[in-house]
VOPAGU-2260 file (C-alpha; in pm, 1 decimal, decimal comma):
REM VOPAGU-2260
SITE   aa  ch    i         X         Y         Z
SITE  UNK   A    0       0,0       0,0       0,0
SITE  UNK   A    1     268,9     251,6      65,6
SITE  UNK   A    2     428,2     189,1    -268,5
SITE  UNK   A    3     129,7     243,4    -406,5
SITE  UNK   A    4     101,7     582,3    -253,1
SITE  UNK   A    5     447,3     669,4    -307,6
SITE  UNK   A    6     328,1     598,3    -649,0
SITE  UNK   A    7      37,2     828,5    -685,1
SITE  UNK   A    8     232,1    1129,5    -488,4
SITE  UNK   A    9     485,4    1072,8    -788,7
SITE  UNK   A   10     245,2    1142,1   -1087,3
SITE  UNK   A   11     112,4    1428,6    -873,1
SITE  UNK   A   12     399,1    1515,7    -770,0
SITE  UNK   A   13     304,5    1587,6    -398,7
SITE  UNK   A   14     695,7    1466,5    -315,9
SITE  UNK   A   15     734,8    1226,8     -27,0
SITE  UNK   A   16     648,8    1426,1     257,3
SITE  UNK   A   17     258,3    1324,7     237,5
SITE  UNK   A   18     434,4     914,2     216,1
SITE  UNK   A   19     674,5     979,4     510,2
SITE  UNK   A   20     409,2    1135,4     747,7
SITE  UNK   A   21      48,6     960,4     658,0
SITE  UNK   A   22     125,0     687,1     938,0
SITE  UNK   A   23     169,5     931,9    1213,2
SITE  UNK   A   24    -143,3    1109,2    1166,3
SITE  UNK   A   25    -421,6    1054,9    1390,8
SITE  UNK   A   26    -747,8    1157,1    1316,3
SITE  UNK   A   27   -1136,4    1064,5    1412,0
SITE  UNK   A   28   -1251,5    1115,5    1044,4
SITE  UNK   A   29   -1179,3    1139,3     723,9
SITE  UNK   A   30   -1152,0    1513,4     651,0
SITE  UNK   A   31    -988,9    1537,4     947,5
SITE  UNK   A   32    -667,5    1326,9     835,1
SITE  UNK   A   33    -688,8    1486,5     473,4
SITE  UNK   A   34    -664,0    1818,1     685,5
SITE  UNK   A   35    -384,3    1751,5     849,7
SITE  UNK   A   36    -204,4    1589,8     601,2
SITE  UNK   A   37    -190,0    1845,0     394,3
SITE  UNK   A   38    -180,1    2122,5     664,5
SITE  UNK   A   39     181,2    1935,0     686,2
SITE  UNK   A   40     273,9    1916,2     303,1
SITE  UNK   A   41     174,5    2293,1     293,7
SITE  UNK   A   42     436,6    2388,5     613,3
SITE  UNK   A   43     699,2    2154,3     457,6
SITE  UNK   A   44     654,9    2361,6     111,9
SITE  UNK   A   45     680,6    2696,3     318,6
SITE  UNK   A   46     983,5    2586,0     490,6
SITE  UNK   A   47    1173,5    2455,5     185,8
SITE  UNK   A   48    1034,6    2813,1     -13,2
SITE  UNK   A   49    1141,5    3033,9     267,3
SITE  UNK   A   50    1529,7    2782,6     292,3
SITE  UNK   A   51    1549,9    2807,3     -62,6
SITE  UNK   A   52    1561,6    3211,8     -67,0
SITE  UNK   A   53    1819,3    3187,0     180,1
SITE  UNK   A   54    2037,2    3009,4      -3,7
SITE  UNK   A   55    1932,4    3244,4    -291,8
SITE  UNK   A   56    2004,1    3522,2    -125,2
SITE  UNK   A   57    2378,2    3454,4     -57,1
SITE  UNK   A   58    2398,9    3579,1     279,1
SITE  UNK   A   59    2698,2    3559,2     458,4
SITE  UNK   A   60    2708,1    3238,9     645,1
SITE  UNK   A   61    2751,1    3298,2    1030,0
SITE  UNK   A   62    3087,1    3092,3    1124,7
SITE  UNK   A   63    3160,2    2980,3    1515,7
SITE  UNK   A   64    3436,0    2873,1    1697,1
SITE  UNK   A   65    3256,6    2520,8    1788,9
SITE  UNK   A   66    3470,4    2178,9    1634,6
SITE  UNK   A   67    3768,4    2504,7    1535,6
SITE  UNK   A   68    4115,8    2390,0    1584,9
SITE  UNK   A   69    4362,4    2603,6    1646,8
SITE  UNK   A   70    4651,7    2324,5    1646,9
SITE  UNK   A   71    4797,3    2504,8    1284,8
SITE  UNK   A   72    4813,4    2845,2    1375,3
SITE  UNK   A   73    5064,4    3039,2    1549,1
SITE  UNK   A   74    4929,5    3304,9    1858,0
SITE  UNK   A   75    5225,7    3492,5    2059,5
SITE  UNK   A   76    5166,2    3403,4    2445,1
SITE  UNK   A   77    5088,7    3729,2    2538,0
SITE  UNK   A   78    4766,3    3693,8    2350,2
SITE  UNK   A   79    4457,9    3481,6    2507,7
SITE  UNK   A   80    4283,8    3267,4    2315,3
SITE  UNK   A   81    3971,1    3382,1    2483,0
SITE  UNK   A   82    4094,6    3763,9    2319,7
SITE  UNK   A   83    4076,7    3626,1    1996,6
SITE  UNK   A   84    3731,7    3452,7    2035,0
SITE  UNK   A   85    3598,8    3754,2    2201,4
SITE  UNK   A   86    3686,9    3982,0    1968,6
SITE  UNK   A   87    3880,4    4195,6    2265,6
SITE  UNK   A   88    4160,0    4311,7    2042,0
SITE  UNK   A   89    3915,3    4480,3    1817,8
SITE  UNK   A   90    3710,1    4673,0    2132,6
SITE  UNK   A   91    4058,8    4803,4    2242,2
SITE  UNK   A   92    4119,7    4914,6    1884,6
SITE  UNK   A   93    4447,8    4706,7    1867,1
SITE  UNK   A   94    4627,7    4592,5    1553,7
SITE  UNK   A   95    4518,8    4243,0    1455,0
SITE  UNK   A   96    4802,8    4111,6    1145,3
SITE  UNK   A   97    4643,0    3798,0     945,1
SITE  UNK   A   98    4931,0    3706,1     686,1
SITE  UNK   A   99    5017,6    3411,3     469,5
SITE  UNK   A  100    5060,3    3261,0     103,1
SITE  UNK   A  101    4806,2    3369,4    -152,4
SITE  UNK   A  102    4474,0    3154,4    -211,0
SITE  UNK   A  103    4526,0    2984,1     152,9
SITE  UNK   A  104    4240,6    3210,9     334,3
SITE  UNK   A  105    4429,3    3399,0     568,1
SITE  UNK   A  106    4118,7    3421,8     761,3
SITE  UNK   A  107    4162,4    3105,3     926,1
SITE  UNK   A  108    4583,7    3145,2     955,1
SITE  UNK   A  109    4655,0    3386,4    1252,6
SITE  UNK   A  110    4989,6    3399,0    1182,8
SITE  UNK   A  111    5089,0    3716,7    1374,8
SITE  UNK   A  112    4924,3    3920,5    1565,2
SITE  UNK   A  113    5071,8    4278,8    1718,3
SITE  UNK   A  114    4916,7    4498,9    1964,5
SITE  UNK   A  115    5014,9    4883,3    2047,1
C-alpha cells in the first residue's frame, strides 16, 4: 500500500512528505486526516520556499568557533585565546596582522598578531 502511494504522490507530484508522514497522523474522520495531512505538506513547502531564498540570497554564512582547531596556527603568548574569540583586540582598537601565502584564506591562519 505505501508503494502504491508513493506511487500516486509521484504522478502528482506531492513529493514524499505526504508518504513519510500519513502513518503518524491521527485523526477521528476522514476530513480530518486529509486536513492535516496536507496542513503538513503545505508547512513543509513553506519551509523549503522560505530555505530556498536563503540560499538564494547569498547571505553571509555565520561561522563559530565550535569543532575550530587552532593546532595550525601560530598566537604569541601574550595573547589569550579567549581575546581572539571575544573579539577583545578589536574593542581596544588594537592591531590584529592575518598574513600568509596567496589563495590559503588567511582568515583562518593567525599567523601574527601585534598589539600597540
Amino acid at each position: 500500500m505505501k508503494e502504491l502511494i508513493k506511487d500516486y504522490c509521484k504522478q502528482l507530484r506531492w513529493g514524499n512528505s505526504i508518504v513519510q508522514n500519513y502513518a503518524d497522523i491521527k485523526a477521528d474522520t476522514h476530513e480530518e486526516f486529509l486536513a492535516k495531512l496536507l496542513e503538513i505538506e503545505v508547512k513543509g513547502r513553506e519551509l523549503n520556499r522560505k530555505n530556498r531564498c536563503l540560499r538564494q540570497a547569498g547571505f553571509d554564512v555565520i561561522k563559530t568557533f565550535n569543532g575550530y582547531s587552532f593546532d595550525h596556527i601560530e598566537i604569541p603568548a601574550s595573547i589569550p585565546l579567549d581575546d581572539l574569540k571575544t573579539a577583545v583586540l578589536l574593542k581596544n582598537r588594537e592591531n590584529l596582522i592575518l598574513y600568509g601565502p596567496v589563495g590559503t584564506g588567511n582568515y583562518q591562519r593567525f599567523l601574527v598578531m601585534e598589539r600597540n
